[in-house]
C-alpha positions in Angstrom: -109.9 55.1 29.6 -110.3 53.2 26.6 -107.3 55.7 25.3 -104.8 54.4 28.1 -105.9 50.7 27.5 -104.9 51.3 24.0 -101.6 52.7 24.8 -100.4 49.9 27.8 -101.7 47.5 25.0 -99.2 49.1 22.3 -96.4 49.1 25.4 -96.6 45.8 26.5 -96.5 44.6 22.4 -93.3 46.4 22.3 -91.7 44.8 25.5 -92.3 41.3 24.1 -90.8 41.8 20.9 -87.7 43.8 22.5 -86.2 40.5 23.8 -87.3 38.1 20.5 -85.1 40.9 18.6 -82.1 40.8 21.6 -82.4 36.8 21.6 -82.1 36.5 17.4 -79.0 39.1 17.7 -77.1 37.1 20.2 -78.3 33.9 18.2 -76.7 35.2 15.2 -73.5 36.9 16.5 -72.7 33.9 18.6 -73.3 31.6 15.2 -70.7 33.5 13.4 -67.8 32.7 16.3 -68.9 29.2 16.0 -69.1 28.8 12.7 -65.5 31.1 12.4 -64.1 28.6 14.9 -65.5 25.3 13.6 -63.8 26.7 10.4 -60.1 27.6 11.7 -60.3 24.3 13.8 -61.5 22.2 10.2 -58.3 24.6 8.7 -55.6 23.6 11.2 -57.0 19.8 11.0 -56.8 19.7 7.5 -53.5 21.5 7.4 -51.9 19.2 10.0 -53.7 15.9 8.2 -51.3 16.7 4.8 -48.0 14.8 5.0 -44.9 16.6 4.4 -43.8 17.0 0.9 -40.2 15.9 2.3 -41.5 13.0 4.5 -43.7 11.8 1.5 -41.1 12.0 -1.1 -39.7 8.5 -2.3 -35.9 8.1 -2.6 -34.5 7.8 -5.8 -33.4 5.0 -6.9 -29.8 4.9 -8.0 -28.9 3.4 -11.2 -25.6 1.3 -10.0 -26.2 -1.0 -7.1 -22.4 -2.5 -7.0 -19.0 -1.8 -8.5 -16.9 -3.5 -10.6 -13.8 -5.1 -9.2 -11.5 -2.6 -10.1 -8.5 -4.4 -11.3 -10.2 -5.8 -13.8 -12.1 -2.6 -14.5 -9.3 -1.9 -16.9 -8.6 -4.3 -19.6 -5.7 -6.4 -19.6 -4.6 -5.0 -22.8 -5.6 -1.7 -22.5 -2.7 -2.1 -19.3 -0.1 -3.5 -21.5 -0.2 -0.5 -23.4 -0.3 2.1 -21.1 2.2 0.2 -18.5 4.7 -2.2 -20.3 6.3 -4.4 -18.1 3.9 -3.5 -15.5 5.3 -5.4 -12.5 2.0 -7.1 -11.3 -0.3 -7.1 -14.3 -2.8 -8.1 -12.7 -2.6 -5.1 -10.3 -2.5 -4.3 -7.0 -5.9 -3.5 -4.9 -6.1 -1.4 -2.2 -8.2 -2.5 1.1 -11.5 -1.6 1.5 -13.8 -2.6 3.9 -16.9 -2.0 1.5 -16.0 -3.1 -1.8 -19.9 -2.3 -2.9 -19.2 1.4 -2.5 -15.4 2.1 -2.8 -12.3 0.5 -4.6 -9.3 1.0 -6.7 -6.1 -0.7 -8.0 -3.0 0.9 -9.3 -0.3 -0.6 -11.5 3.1 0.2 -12.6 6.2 -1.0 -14.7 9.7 0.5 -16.1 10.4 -0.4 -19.7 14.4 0.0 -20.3 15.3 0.1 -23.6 19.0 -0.6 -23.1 21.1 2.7 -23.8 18.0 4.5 -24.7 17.0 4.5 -21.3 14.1 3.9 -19.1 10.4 4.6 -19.1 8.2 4.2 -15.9 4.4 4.7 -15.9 2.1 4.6 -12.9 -1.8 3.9 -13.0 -4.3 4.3 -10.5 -7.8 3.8 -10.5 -10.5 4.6 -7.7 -14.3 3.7 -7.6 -16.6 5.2 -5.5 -20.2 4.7 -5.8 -23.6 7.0 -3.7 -26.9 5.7 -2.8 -29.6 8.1 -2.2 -30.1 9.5 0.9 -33.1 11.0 2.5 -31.2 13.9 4.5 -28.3 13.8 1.9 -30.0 14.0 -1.2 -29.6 11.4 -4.4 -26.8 9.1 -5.5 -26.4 11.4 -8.5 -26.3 14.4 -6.3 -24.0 12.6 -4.0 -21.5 11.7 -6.6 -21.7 15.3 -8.4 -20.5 16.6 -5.3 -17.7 14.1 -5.2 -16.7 14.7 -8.8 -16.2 18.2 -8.5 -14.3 17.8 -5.3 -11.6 15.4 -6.9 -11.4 17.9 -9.7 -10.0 20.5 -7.4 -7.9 18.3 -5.3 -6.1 17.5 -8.7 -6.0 21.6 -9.3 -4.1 21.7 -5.9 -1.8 19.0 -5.7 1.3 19.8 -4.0 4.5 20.6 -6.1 2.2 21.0 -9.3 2.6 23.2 -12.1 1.6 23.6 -15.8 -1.9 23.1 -14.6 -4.0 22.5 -17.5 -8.0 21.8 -16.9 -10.0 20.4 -19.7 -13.2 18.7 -20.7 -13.2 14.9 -21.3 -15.8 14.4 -23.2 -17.8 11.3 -24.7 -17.6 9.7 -21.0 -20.4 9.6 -18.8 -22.4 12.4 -17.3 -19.5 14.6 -16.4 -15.8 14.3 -17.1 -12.6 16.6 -17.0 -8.6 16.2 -17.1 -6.5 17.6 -15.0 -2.7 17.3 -16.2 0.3 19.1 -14.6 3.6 18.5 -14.0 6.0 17.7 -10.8 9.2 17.7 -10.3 10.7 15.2 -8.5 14.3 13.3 -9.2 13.3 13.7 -12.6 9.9 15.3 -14.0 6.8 13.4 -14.0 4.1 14.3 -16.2 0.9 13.5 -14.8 -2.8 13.3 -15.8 -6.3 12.9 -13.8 -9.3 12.0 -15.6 -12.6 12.2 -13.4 -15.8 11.1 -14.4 -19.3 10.5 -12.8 -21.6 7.9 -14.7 -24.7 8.3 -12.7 -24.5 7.6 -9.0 -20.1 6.8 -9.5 -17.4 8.7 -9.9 -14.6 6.9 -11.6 -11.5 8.5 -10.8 -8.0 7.9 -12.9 -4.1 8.7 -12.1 -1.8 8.6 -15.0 1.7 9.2 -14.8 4.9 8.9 -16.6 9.1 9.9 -16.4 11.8 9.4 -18.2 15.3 7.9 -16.4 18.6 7.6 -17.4 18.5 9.5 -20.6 15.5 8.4 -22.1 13.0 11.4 -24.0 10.6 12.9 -21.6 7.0 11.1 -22.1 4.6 12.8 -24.6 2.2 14.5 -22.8 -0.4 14.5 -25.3 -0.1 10.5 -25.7 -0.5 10.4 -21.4 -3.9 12.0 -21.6 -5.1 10.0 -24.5 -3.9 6.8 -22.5 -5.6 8.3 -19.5 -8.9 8.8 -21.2 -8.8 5.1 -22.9 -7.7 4.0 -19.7 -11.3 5.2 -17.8 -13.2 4.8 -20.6 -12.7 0.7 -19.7 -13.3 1.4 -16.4 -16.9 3.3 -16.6 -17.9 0.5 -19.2 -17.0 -1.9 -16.6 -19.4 -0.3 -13.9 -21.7 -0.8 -16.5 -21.3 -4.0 -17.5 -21.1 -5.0 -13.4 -24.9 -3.9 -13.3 -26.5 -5.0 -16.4 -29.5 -6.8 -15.3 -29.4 -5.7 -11.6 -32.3 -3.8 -10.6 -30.7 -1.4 -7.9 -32.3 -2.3 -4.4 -35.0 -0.8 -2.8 -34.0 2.1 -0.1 -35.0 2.3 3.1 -36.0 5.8 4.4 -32.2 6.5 5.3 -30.8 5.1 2.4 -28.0 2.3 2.7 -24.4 2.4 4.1 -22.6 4.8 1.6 -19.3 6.6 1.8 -18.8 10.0 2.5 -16.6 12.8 0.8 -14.2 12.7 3.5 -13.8 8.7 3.5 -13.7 8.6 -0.9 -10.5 7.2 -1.9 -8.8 10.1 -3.9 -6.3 10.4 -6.7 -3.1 9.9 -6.0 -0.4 11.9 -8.4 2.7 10.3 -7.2 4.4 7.3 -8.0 4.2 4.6 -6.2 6.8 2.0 -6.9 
């Protein structure tokens, strides 16, 4: 009897731990889905919480905040020079309905030298200027773009031949000529200097023919005038922001050209 007490006593012990055991197992294995979810949820909060490296980046801000205007972006006796008798030496601008981003003036003038004959030159000069843009990238970006673009367009102008590319250096942050030849009543030599200083890209026609006799233009003399020519003309968009803190950007940037709506080189004449 007193074996069988012994034995229901050691039983019932057993039965009463049996569930403390079960209870501390479930305890613990449901504390490890809580504490893995607690954790993923604190992840994904913390995750989500971090702005976006793209929405938190500040626009750049661009260096030139206007342009100059561009017929006087040339100075006056740099155009007596390189266009004697220019007809309107003041020169001629063309319209644009954003003269902050996009502008150019051209000139032009026939010199006759009695039998010797005659010698017209034609100069053009565009402006174009980026702002930074959150979806588009920086005004320096921008105006890269641009640059090489009017490179090529000068590589592919219609009628042109004797193409000769080279590096124009010593003028802003990128610059390269373009000169080539067309034939039209007579042969016209031309030359197209592009530069970008910055966040504008300056870009310069240069042209010159010989009538009624007269010795073809020197075509090493045309890119040297060429090159004088927009070395005035990136000074000048200098000069037209010195002191001028460019403006503060919005997160779209401001009102800025495109490619597509840039004012491009012209390598005719226009008389």
């Amino acid at each position: 009897m007193h074996r069988s007490a012994s034995r229901l006593t050691r039983v019932l012990a057993c039965a009463a731990v049996v569930p403390v055991v079960l209870t501390a197992a479930g305890c613990s294995s449901d504390s490890g889905k809580s504490s893995g979810t607690e954790s993923g949820k604190k992840s994904t909060a913390s995750s989500s919480a971090k702005p976006s490296s793209k929405a938190s980046a500040a626009l750049e801000k661009v260096a030139f905040a206007k342009l100059p205007d561009p017929c006087k972006a040339i100075a006056s006796k740099t155009i007596d020079s390189v266009v004697p008798e220019a007809k309107e030496k003041n020169g001629t601008a063309a319209k644009s309905n954003d003269l902050a981003n996009r502008a150019s003036c051209s000139w032009n003038g026939l010199q006759t030298d009695g039998v010797k004959g005659s010698q017209y030159r034609w100069l053009s000069v565009s402006l174009v200027r980026y702002d930074s843009h959150a979806s588009l990238g920086s005004g320096d970006k921008r105006a890269e773009e641009q640059y090489n673009k009017q490179i090529e367009l000068a590589k592919t102008v219609e009628g042109a031949h004797d193409v000769k590319v080279e590096q124009a250096g010593g003028i802003g942050d990128q610059g390269s000529s373009v000169a080539y030849g067309v034939k039209k009543d007579v042969d016209f030599f031309n030359t197209t200097v592009v530069v970008r200083t910055h966040n504008v890209v300056v870009t310069l026609d240069y042209n010159g023919a010989a009538y009624e006799g007269a010795g073809a233009p020197d075509q090493a003399k045309l890119l040297q005038d060429a090159i004088a020519s927009t070395r005035d003309a990136v000074n000048a968009v200098d000069a037209a922001n010195k002191g001028d803190a460019a403006p503060e950007q919005g997160p779209s940037g401001s009102a800025s050209p495109s490619g597509s709506a840039s004012p491009s080189g012209s390598a005719s004449p226009q008389q």
